[in-house]
N, C-alpha and C positions, 0 to 999 in steps of 0.2 A: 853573511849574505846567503839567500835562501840558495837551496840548489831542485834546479829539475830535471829528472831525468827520463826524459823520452825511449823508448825501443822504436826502432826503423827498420821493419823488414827481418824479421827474426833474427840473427845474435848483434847487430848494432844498437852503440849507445851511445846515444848525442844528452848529454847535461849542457844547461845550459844556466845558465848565473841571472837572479835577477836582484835587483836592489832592494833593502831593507827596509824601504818606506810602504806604508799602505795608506791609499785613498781613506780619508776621512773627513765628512761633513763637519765642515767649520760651526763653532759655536751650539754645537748639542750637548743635550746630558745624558743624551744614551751612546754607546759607545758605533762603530763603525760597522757597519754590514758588511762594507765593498769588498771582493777579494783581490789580492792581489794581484798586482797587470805582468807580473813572471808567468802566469797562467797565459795571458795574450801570446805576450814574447813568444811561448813554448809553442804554442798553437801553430802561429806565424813560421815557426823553424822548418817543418815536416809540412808534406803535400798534405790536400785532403783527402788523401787515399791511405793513409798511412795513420797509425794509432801509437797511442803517447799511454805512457804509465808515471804516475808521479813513485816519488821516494817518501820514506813514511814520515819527514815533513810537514805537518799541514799545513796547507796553501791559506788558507783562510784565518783569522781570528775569530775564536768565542767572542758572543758579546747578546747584548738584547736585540731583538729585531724591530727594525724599526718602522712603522705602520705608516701607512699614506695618510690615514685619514686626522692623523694627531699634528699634524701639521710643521713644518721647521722652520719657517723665519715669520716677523712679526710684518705684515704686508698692508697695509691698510691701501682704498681705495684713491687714486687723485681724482679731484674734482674736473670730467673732461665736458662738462657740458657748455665750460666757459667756449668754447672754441668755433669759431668760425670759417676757419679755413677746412676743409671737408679733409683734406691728405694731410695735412699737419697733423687733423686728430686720428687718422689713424693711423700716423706713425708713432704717434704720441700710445695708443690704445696698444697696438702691438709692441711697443717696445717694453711698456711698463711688463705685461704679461709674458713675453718670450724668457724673462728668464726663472720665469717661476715654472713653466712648461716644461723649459731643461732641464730643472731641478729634479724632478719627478720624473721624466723620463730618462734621465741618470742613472738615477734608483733603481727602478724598474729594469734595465740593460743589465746591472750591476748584480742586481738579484737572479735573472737569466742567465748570468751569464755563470753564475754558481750553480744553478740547477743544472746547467748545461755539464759541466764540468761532472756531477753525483751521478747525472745520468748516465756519462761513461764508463763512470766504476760499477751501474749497477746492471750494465750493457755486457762489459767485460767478466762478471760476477767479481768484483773486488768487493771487498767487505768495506759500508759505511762506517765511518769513524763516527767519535758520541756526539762529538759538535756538529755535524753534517745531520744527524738523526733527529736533533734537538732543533737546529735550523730549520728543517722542512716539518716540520712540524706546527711551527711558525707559517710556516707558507701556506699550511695547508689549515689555517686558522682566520688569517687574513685572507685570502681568496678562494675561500669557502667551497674549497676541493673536496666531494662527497665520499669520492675513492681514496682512501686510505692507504693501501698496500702498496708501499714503494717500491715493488719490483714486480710491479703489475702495467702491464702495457698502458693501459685506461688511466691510471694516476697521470703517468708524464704526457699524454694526449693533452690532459684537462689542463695541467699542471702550466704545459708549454706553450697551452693556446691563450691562459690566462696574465701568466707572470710575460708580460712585454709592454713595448711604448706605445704610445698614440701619435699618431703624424702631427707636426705641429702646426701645419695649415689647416686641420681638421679642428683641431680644439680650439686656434683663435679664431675660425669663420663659429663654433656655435657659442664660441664665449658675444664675440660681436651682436649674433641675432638674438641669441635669450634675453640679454644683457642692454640691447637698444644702444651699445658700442660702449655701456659701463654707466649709462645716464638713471637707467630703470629704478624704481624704490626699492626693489631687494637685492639690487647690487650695492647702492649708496646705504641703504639701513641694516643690508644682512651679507654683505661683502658675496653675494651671491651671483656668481655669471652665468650659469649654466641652467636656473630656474630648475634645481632640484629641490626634488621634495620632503619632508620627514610627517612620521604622523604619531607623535606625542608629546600631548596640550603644551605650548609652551614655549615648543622648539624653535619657532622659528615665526615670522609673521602671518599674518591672515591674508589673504588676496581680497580686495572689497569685491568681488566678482565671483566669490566659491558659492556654489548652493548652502542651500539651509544644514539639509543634512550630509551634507560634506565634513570632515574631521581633519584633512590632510594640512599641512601649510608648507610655506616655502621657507627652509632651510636659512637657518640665520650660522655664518663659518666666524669664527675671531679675526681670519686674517683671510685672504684672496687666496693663498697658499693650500689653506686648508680647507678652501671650495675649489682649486684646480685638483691635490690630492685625492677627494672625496668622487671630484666626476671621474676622474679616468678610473678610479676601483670600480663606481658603478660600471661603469661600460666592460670593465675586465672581469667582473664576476656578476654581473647580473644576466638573469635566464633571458629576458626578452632583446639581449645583443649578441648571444651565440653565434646569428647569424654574422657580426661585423666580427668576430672572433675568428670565427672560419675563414675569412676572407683576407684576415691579415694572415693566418695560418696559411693560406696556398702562397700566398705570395714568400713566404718565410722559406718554404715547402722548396718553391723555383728558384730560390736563390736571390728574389727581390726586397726592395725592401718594401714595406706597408705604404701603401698609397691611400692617399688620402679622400680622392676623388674614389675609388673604389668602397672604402671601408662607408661612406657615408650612405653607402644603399643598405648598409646594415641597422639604420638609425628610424627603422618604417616605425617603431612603437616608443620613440621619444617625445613626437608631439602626435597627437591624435587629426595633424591634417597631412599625414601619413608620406603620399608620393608627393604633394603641394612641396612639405618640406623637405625632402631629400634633394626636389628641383633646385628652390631655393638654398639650402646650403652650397650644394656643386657651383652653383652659380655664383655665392661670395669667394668660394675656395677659387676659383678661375679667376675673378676677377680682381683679386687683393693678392693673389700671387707675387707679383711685384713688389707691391709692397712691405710686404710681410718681409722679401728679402733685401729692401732697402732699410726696414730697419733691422733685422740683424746683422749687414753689412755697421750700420752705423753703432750699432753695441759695440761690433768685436772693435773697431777705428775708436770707440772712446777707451774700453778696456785698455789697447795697444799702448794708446798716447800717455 
């Protein structure tokens, strides 16, 4: 059984015990990122005024790191355009999608919450271990961190402002509006919710609406999964949402969590009708609030039963 040993207040030593098992994404063929929840436990022991030193243990497992954008389960679209009843289908529309949401925002928490942990030792000047050196390295390949020098203030700014979740009300009001609620041609042809784009020949379909000399197309994903993975990277590492980065960063900063009604005025250069659509998203995120948490009430009530 792993052991951790916290320091409290100069010569005090709280160890504290945590179980042998480690979080692992069911059904992959890359091995497990998550680190171990003995790191929580320890966390949770001592104030947050007070610092922790692990034992030379490591908390974590070697392994491959695993990308958002490659996708982890096989998700294909259902058919929601049969539906008549207007709240049927969007319980129907939210539920299918809340748990591929969580999935990814799992990840994401999981990965934070290991950076979170390096950054202590590198806070504290503890020397990186080779697995921890190799990890962020990783992180900083995937979310296309410029700053390189991990014990440079400006890495873990970017590092912290990048590696986090998306509110989950945020992501299904603009899966809902791109998406035309999951009915549109390149959600049904290109498992596409979010009307991202890619620009080589091939990729993905043609819009009958592009200009002549347009090159762009919309983004064809294998599975739903791996167009929910694909948007929240865009929005965590691309230049023109810094601003919606910032804004979950104060909130993180005050001790809240990411609001969703907030982060969405970070979204002014996702559609080019600018303030039009920031109005109109806030507006589905207030108004489908409800329901969003009637169907996850009704996920976790089927999970249970």
């Amino acid at each position: 059984m792993p052991r951790i040993a916290i320091w409290v207040t100069g010569a005090m030593l709280l160890t504290v015990f945590a179980p042998d098992s480690i979080h692992a994404d069911q059904g992959l063929k890359v091995p497990s990122h998550a680190p171990n929840q003995g790191l929580r436990w320890a966390r949770s022991a001592v104030t947050p005024f007070q610092t922790y030193a692990l034992d030379q243990q490591p908390v974590f497992p070697a392994g491959q790191f695993m990308q958002a954008s490659y996708g982890r389960s096989e998700t294909s679209l259902p058919d929601f355009s049969d539906y008549r009843d207007v709240h049927a289908k969007k319980l129907s529309f939210f539920g299918f999608l809340l748990p591929l949401v969580d999935e990814e925002n799992d990840r994401l928490l999981d990965l934070r919450t290991r950076l979170n942990f390096i950054y202590e030792h590198v806070r504290w000047d503890r020397e990186i271990d080779h697995d921890d050196k190799v990890w962020l390295h990783d992180v900083i390949e995937e979310f296309r961190i410029s700053e390189t020098n991990v014990h440079s203030e400006e890495f873990w700014e970017i590092a912290l402002q990048r590696v986090d979740a998306v509110p989950d009300h945020l992501v299904l009001a603009q899966a809902a509006n791109e998406s035309a609620w999951g009915t549109s041609r390149f959600a049904r042809e290109g498992n596409n919710l979010f009307g991202q784009w890619c620009f080589r020949q091939g990729c993905g379909l043609i819009p009958a609406d592009r200009p002549e000399d347009a090159t762009y197309e919309v983004a064809r994903f294998d599975s739903v999964s791996q167009s929910v993975g694909s948007y929240m990277h865009n929005l965590n590492t691309g230049r023109t949402y810094q601003e919606l980065r910032e804004i979950r960063s104060e909130s993180r900063q005050k001790g809240q969590e990411p609001d969703a009604n907030a982060m969405a005025g970070g979204l002014m250069s996702y559609s080019e009708r600018g303030e039009e659509y920031i109005s109109e998203l806030r507006s589905m995120i207030r108004h489908n609030a409800d329901v969003i948490e009637e169907a996850r009430t009704r996920l976790e009530e089927g999970a249970s039963s």
